[in-house]
Each structure stands twice: as C-alpha cells, then as structure tokens.
N, CA, C and O atoms as a Maestro MAE file, in Angstrom:
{
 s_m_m2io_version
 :::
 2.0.0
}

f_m_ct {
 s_m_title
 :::
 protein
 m_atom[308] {
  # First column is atom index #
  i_m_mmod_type
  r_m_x_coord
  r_m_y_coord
  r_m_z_coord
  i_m_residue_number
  s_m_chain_name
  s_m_pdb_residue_name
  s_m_pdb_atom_name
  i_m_atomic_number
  :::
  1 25 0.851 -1.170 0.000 1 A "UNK " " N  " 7
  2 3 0.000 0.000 0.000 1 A "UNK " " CA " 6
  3 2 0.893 1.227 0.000 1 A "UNK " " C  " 6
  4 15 1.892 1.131 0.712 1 A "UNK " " O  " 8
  5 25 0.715 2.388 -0.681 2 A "UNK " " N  " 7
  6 3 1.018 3.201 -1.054 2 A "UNK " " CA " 6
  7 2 1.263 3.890 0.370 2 A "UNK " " C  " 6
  8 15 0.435 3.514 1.200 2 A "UNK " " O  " 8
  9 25 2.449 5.049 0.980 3 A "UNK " " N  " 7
  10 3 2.290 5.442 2.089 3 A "UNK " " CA " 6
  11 2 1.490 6.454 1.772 3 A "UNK " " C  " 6
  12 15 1.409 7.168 0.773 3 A "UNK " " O  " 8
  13 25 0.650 6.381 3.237 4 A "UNK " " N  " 7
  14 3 -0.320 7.938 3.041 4 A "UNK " " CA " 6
  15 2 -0.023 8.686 4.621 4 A "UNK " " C  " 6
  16 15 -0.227 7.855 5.505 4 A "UNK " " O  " 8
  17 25 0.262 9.596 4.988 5 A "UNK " " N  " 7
  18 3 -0.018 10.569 5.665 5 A "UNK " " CA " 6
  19 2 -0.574 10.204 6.642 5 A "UNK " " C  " 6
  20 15 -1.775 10.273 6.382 5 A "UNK " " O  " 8
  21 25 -0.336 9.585 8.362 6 A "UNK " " N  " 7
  22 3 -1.526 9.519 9.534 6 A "UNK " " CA " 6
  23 2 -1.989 8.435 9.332 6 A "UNK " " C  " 6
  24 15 -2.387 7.847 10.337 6 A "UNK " " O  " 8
  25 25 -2.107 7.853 8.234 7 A "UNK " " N  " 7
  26 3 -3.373 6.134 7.710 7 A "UNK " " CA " 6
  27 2 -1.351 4.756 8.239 7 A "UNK " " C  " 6
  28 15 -0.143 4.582 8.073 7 A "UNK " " O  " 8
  29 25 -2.373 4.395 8.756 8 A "UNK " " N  " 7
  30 3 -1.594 3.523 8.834 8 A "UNK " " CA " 6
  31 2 -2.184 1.579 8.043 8 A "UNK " " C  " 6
  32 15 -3.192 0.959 8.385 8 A "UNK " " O  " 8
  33 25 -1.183 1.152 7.050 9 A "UNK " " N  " 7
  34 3 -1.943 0.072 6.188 9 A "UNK " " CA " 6
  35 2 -2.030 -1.334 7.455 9 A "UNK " " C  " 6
  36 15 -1.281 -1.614 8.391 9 A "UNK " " O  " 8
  37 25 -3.111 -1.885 7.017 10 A "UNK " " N  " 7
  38 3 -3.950 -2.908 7.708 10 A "UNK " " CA " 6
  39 2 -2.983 -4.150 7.173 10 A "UNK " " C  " 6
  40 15 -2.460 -4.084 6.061 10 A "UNK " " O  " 8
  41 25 -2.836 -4.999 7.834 11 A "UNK " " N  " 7
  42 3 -1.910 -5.974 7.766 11 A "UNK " " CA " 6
  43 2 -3.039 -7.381 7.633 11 A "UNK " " C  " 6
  44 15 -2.875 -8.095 8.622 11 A "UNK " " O  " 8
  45 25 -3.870 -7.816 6.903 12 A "UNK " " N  " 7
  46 3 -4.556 -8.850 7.051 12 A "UNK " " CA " 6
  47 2 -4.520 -10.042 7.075 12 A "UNK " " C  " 6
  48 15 -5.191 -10.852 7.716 12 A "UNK " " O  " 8
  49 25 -3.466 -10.204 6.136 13 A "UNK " " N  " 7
  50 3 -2.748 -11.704 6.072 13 A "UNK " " CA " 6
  51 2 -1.457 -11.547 6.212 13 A "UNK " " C  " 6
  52 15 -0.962 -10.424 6.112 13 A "UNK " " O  " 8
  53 25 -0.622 -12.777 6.494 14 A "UNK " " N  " 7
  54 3 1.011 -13.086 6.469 14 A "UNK " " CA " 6
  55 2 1.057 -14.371 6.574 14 A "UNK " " C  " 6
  56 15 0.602 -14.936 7.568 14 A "UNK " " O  " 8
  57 25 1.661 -15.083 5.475 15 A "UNK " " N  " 7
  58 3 1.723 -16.665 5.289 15 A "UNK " " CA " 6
  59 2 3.791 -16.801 5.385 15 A "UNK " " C  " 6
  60 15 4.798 -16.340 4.848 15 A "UNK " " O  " 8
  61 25 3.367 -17.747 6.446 16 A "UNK " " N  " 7
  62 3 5.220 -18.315 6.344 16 A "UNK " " CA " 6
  63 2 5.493 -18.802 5.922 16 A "UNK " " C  " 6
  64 15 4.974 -19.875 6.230 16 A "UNK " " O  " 8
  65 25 6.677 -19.013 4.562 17 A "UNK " " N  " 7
  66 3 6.555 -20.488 3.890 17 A "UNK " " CA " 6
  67 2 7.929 -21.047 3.432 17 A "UNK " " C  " 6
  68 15 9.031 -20.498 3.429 17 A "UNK " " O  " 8
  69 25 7.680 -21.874 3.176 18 A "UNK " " N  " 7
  70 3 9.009 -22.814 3.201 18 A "UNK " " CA " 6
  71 2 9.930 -22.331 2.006 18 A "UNK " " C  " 6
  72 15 9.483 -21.738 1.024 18 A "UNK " " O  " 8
  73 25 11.121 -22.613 2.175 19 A "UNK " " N  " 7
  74 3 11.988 -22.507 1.160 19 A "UNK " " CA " 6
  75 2 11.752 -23.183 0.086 19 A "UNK " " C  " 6
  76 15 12.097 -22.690 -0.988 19 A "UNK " " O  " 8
  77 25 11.111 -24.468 0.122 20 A "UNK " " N  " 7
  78 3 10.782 -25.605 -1.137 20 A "UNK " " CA " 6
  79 2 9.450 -25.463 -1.622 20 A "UNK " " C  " 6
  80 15 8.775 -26.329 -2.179 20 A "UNK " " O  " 8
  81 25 9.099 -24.150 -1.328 21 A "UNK " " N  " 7
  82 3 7.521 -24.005 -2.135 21 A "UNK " " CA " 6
  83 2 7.685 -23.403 -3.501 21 A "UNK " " C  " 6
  84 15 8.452 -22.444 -3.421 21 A "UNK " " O  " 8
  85 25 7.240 -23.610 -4.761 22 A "UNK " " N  " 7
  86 3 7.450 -23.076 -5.819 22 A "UNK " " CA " 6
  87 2 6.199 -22.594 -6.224 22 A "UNK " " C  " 6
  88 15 5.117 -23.076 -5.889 22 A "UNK " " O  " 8
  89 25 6.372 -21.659 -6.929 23 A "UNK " " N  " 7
  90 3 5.499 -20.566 -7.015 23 A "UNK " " CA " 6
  91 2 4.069 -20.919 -7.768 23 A "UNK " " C  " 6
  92 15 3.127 -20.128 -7.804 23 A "UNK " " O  " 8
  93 25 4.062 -22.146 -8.323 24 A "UNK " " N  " 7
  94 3 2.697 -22.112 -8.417 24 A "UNK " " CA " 6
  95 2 1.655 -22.655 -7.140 24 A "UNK " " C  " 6
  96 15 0.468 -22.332 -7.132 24 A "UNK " " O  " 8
  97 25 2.199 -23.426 -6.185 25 A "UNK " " N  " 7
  98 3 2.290 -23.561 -4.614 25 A "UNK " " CA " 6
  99 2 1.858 -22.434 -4.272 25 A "UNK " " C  " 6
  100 15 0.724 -22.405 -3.793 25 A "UNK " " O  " 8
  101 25 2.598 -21.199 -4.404 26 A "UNK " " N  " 7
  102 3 2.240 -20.532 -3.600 26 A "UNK " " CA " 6
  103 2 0.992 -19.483 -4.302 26 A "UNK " " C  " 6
  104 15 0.247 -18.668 -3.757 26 A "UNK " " O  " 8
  105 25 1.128 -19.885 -5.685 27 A "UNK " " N  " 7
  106 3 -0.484 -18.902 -6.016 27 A "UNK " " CA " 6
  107 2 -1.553 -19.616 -5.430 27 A "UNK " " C  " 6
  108 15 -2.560 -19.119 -4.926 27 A "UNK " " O  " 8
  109 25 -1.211 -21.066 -5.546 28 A "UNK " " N  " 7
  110 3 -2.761 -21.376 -4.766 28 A "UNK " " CA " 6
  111 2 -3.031 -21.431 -3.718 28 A "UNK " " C  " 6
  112 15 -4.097 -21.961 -3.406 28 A "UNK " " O  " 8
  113 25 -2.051 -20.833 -2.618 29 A "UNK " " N  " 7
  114 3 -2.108 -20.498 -1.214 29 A "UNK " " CA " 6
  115 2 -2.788 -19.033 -1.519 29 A "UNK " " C  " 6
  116 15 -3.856 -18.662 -1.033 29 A "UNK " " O  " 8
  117 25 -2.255 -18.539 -2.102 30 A "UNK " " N  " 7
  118 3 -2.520 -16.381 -2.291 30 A "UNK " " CA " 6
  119 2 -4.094 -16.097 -2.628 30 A "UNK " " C  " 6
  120 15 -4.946 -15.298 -2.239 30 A "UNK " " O  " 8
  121 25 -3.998 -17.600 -3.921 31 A "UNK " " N  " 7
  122 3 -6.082 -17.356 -4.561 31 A "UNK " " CA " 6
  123 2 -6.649 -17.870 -3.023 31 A "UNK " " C  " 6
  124 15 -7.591 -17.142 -2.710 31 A "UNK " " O  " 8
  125 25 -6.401 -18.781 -2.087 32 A "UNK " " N  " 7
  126 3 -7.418 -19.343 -1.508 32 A "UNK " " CA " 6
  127 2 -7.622 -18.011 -0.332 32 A "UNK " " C  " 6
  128 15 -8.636 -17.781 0.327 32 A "UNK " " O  " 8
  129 25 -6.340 -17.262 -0.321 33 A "UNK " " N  " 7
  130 3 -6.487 -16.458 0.789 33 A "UNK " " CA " 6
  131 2 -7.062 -15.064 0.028 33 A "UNK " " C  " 6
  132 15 -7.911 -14.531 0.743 33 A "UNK " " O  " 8
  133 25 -6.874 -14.482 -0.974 34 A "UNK " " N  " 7
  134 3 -7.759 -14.043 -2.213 34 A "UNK " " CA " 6
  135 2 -9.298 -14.328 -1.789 34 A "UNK " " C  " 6
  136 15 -9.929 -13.530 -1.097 34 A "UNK " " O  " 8
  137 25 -9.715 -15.271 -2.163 35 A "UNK " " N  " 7
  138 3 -11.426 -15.803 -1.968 35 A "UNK " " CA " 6
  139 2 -11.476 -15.436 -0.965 35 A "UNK " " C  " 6
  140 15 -12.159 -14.415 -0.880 35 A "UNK " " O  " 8
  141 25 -10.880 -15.925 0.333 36 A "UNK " " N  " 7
  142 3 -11.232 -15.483 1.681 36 A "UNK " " CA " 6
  143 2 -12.113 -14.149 2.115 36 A "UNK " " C  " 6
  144 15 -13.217 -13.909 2.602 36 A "UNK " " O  " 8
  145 25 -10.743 -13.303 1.557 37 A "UNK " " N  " 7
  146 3 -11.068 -12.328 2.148 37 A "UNK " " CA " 6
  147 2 -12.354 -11.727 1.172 37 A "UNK " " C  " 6
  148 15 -13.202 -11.116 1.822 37 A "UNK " " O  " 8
  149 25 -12.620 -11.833 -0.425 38 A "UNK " " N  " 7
  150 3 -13.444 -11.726 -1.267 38 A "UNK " " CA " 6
  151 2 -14.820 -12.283 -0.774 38 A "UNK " " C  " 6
  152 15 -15.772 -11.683 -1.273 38 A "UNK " " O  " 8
  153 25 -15.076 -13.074 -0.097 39 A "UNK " " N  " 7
  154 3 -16.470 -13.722 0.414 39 A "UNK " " CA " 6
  155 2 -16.730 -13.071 1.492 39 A "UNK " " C  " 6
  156 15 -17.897 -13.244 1.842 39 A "UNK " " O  " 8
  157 25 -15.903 -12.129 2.430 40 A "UNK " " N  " 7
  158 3 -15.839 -11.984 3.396 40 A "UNK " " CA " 6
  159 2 -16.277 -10.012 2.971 40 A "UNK " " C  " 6
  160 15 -16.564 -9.339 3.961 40 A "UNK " " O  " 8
  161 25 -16.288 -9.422 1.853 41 A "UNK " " N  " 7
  162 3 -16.611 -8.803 1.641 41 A "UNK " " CA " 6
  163 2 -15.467 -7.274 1.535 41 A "UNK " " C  " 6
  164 15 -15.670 -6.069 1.391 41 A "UNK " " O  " 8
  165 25 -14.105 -8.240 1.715 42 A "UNK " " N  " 7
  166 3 -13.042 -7.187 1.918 42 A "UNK " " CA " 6
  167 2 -12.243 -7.549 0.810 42 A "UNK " " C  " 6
  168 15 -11.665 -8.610 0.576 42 A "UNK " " O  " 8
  169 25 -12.328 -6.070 -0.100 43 A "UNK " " N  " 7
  170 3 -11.740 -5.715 -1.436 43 A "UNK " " CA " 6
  171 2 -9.944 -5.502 -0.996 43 A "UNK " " C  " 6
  172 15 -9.566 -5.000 0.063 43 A "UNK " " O  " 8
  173 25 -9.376 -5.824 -1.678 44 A "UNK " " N  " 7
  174 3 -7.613 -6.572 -1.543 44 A "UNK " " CA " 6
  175 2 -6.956 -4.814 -2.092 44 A "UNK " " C  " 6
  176 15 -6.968 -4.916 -3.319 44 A "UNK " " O  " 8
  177 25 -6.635 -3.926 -1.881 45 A "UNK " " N  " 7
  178 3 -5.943 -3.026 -2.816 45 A "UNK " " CA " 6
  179 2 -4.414 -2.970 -3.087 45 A "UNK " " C  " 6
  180 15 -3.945 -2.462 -4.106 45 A "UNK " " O  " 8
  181 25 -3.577 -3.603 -1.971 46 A "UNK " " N  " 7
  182 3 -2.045 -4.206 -2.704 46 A "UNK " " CA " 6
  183 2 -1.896 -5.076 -2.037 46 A "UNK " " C  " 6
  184 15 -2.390 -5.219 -0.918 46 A "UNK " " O  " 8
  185 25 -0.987 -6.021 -2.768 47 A "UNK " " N  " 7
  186 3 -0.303 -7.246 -2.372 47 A "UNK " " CA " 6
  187 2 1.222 -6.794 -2.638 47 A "UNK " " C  " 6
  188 15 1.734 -6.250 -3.616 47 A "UNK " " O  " 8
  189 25 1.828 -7.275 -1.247 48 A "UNK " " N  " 7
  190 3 3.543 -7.214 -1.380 48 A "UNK " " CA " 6
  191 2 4.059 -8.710 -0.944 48 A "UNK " " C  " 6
  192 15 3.392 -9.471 -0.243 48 A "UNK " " O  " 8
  193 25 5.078 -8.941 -1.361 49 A "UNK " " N  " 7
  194 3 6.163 -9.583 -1.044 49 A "UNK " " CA " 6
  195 2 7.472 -9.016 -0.802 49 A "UNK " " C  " 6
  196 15 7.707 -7.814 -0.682 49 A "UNK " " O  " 8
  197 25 8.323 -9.983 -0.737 50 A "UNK " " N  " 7
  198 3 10.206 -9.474 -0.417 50 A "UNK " " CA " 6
  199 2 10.573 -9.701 -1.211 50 A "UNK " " C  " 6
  200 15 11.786 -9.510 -1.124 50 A "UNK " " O  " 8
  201 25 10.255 -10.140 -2.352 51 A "UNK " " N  " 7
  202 3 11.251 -10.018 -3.529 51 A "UNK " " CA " 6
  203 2 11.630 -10.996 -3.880 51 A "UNK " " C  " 6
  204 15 12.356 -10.862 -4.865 51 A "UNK " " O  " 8
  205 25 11.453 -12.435 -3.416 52 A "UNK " " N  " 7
  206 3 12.271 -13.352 -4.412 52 A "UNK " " CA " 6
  207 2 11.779 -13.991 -5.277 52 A "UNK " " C  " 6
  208 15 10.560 -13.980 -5.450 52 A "UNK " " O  " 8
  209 25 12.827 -14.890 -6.227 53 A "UNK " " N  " 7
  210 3 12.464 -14.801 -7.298 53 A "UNK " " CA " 6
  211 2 10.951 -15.779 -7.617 53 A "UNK " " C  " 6
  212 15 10.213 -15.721 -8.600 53 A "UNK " " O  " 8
  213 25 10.853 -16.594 -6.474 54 A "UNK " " N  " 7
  214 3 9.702 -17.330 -6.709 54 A "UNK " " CA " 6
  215 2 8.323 -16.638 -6.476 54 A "UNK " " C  " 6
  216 15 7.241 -16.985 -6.948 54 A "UNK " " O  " 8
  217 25 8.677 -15.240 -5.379 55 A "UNK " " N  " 7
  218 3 7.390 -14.469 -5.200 55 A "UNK " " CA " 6
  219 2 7.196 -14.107 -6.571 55 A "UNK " " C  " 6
  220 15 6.307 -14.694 -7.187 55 A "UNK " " O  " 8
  221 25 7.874 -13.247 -7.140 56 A "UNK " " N  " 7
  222 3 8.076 -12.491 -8.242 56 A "UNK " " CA " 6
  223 2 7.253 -13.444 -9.230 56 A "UNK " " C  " 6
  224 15 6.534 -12.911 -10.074 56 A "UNK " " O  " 8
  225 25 7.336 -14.812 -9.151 57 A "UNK " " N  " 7
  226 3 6.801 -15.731 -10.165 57 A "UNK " " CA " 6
  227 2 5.845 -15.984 -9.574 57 A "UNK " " C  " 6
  228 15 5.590 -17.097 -10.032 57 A "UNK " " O  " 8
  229 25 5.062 -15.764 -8.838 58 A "UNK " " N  " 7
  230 3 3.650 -15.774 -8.390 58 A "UNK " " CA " 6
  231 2 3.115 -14.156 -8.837 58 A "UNK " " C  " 6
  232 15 2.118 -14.102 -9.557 58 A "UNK " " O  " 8
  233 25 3.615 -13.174 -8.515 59 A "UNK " " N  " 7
  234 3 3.040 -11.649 -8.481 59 A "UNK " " CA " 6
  235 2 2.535 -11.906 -10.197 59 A "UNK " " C  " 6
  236 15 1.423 -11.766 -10.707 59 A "UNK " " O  " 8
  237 25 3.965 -12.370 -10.855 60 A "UNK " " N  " 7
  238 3 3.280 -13.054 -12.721 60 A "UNK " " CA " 6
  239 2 2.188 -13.140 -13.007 60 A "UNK " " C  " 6
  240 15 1.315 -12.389 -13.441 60 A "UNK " " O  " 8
  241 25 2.369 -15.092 -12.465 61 A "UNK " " N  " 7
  242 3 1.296 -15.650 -12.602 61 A "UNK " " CA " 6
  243 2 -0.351 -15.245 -11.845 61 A "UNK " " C  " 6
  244 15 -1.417 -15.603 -12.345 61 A "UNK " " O  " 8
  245 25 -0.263 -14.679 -10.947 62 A "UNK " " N  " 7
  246 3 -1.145 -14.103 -10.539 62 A "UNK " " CA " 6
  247 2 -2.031 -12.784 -11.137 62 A "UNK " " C  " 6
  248 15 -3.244 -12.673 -11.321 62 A "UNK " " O  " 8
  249 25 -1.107 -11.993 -11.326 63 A "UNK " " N  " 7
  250 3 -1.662 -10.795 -12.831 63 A "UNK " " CA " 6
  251 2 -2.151 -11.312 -14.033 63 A "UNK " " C  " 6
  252 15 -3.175 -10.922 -14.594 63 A "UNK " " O  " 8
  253 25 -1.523 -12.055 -14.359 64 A "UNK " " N  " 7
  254 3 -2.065 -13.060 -15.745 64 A "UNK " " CA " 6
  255 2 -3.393 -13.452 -15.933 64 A "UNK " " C  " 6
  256 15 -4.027 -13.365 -16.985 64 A "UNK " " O  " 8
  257 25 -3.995 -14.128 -14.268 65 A "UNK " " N  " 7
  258 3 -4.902 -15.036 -14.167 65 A "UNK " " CA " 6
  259 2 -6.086 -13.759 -14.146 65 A "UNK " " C  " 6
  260 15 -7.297 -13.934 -14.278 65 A "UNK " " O  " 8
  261 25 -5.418 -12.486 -13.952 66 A "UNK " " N  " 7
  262 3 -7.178 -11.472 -13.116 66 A "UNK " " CA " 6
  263 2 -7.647 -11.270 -13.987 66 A "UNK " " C  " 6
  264 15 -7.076 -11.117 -15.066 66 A "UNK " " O  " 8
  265 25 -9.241 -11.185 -13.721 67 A "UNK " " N  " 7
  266 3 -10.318 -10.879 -14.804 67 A "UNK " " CA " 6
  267 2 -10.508 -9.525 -14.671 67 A "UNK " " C  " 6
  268 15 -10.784 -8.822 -15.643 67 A "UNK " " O  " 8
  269 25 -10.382 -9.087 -13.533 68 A "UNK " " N  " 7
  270 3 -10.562 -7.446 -13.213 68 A "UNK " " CA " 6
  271 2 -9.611 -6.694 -12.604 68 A "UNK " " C  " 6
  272 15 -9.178 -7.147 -11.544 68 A "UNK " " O  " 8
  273 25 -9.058 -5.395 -13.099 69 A "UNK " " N  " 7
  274 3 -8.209 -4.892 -12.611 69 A "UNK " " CA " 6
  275 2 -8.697 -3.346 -12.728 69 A "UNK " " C  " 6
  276 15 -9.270 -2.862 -13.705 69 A "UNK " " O  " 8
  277 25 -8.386 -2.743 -11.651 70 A "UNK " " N  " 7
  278 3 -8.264 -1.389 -11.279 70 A "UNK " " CA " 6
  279 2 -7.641 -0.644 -10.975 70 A "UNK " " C  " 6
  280 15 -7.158 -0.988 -9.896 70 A "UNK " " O  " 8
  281 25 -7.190 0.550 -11.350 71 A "UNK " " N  " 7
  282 3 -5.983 1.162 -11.187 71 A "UNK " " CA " 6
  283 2 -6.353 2.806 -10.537 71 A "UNK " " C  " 6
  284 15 -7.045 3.640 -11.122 71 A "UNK " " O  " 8
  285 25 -5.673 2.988 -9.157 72 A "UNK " " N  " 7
  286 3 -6.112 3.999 -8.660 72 A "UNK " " CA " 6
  287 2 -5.148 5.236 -8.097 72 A "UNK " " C  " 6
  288 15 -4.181 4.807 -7.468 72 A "UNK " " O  " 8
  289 25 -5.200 6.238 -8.167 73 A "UNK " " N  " 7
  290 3 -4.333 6.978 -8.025 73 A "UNK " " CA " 6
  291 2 -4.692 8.229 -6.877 73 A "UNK " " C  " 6
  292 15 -5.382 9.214 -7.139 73 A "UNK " " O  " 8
  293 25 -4.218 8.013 -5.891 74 A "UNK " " N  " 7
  294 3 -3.676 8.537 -4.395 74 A "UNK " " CA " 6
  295 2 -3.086 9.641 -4.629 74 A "UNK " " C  " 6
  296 15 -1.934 9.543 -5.052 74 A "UNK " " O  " 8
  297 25 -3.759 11.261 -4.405 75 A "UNK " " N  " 7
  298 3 -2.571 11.808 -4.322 75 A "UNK " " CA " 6
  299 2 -2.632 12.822 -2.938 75 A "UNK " " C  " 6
  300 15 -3.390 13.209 -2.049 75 A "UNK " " O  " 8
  301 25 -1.809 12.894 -3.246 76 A "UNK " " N  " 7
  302 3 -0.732 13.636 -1.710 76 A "UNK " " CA " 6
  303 2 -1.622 14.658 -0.707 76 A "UNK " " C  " 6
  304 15 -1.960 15.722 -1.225 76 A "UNK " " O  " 8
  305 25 -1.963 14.455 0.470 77 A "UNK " " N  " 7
  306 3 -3.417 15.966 0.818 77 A "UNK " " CA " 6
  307 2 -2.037 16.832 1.845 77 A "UNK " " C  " 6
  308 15 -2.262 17.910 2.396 77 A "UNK " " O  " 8
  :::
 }
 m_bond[307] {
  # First column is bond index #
  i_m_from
  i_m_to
  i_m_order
  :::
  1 1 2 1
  2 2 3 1
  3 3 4 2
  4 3 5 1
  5 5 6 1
  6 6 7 1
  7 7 8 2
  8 7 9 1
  9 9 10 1
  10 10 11 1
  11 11 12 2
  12 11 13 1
  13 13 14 1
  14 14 15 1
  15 15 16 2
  16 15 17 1
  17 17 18 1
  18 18 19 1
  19 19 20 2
  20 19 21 1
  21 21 22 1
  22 22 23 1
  23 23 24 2
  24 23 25 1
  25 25 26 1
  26 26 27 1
  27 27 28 2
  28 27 29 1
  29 29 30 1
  30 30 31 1
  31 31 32 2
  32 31 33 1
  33 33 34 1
  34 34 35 1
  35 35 36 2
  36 35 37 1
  37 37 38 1
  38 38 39 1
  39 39 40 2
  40 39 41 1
  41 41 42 1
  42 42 43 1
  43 43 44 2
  44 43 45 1
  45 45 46 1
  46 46 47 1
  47 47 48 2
  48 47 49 1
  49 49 50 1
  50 50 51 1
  51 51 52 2
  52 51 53 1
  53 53 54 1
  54 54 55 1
  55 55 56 2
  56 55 57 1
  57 57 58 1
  58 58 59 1
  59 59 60 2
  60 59 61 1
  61 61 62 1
  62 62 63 1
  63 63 64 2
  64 63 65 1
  65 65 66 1
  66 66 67 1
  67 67 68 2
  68 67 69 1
  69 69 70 1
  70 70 71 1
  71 71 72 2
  72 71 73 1
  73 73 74 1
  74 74 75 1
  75 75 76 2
  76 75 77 1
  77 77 78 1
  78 78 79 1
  79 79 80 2
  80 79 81 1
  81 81 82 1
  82 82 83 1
  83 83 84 2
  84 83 85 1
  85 85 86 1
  86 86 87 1
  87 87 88 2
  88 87 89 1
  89 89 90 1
  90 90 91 1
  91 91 92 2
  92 91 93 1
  93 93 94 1
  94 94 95 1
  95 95 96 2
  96 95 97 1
  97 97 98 1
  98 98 99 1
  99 99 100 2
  100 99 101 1
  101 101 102 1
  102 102 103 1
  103 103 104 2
  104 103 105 1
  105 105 106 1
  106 106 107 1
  107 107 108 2
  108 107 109 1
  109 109 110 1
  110 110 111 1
  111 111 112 2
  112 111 113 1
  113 113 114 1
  114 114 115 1
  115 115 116 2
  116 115 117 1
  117 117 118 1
  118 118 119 1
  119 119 120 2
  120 119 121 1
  121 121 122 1
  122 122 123 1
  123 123 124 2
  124 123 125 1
  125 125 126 1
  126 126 127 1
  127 127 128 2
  128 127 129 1
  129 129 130 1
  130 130 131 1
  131 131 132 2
  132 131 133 1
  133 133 134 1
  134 134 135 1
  135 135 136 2
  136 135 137 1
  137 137 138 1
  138 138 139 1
  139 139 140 2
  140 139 141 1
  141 141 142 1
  142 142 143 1
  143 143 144 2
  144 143 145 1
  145 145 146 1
  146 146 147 1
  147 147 148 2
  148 147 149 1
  149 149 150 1
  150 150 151 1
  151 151 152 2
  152 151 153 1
  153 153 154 1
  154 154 155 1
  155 155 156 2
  156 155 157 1
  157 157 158 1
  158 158 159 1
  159 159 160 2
  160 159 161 1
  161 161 162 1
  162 162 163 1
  163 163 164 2
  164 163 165 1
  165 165 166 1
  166 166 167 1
  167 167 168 2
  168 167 169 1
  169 169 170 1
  170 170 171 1
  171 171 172 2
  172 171 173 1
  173 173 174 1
  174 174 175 1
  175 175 176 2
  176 175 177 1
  177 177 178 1
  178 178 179 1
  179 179 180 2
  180 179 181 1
  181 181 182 1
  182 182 183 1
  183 183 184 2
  184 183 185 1
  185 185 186 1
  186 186 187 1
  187 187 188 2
  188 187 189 1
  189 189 190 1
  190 190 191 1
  191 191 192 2
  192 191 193 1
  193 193 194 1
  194 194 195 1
  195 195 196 2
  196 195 197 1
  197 197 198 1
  198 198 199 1
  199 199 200 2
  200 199 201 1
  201 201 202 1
  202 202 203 1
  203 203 204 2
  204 203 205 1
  205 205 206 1
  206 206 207 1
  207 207 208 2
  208 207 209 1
  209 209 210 1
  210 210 211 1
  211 211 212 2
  212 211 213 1
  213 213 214 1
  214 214 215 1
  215 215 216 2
  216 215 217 1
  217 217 218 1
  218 218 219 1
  219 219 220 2
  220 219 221 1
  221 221 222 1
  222 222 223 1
  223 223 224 2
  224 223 225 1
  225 225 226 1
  226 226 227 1
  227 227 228 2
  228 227 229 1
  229 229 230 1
  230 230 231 1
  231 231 232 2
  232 231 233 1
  233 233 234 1
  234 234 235 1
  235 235 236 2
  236 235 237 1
  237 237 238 1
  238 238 239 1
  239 239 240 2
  240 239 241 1
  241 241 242 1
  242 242 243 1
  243 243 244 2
  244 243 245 1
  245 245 246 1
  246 246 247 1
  247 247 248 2
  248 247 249 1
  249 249 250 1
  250 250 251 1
  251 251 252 2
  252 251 253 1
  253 253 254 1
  254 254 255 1
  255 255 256 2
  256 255 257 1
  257 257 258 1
  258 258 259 1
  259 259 260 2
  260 259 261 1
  261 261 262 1
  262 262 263 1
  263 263 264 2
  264 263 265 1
  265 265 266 1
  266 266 267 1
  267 267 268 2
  268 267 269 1
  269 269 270 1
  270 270 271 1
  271 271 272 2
  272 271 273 1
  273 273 274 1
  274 274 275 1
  275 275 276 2
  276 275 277 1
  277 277 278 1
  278 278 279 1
  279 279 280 2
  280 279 281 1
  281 281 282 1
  282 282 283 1
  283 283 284 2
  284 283 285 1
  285 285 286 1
  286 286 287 1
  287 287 288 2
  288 287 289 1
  289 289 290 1
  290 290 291 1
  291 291 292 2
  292 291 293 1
  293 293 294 1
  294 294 295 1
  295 295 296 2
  296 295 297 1
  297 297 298 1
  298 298 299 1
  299 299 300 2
  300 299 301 1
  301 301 302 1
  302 302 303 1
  303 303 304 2
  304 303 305 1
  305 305 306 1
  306 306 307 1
  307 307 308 2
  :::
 }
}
C-alpha cells in the first residue's frame, strides 16, 4: 500500500513459507487467501512480497490469471 499521511496500512494476512515451495504452490495459497477475504466482503488493494524470485513468479502468474483490474491513483493531501 502506497504510504499515506496519519493512515496507517492494515496488515490482514502473512503466510510463512518454506523454502521448497514453488510458485505455483504458492499462487494457490494467495487465490485461496484471495477468496477469503473476497467472500468476506473485503476488497484486496495491494499485495507485497520481499522479492524473491519465486514471489516475483507468483506476483506473474497471478496478474495473468485477473479478470478485473483497477488502477487507482492517491494523491498527496
């Protein structure tokens, strides 16, 4: 999440995971936690990781798969 000013970002999920998970492993950990929060009525606005190369190959495959995307722009008050 973008920094904003006073807002501090909501931390909803954090999955620990093994060194031997490969990244399509871990998209279907991300969709199930995805649906979760989607049934639950709470819209997702960023997803981060640390950077490695297997996240990076999920952040991919994961953009690939969306049917809907929105793009929003925050600016500075």
């Amino acid at each position: 999440m973008p920094p904003i000013p006073n807002i501090s970002p909501i931390i909803v999920s954090a999955l620990p995971i093994l060194n031997s998970l490969n990244a399509n492993t871990l998209l279907k950990l991300l969709k199930k936690i995805m649906d979760g929060l989607h049934a639950q009525g709470i819209s997702v606005v960023s997803y981060a990781c640390d950077g490695t190369e297997v996240e990076r190959g999920v952040q991919r495959k994961f953009l690939k798969e969306l049917t809907e995307r929105q793009e929003y722009q925050i600016t500075n008050p």
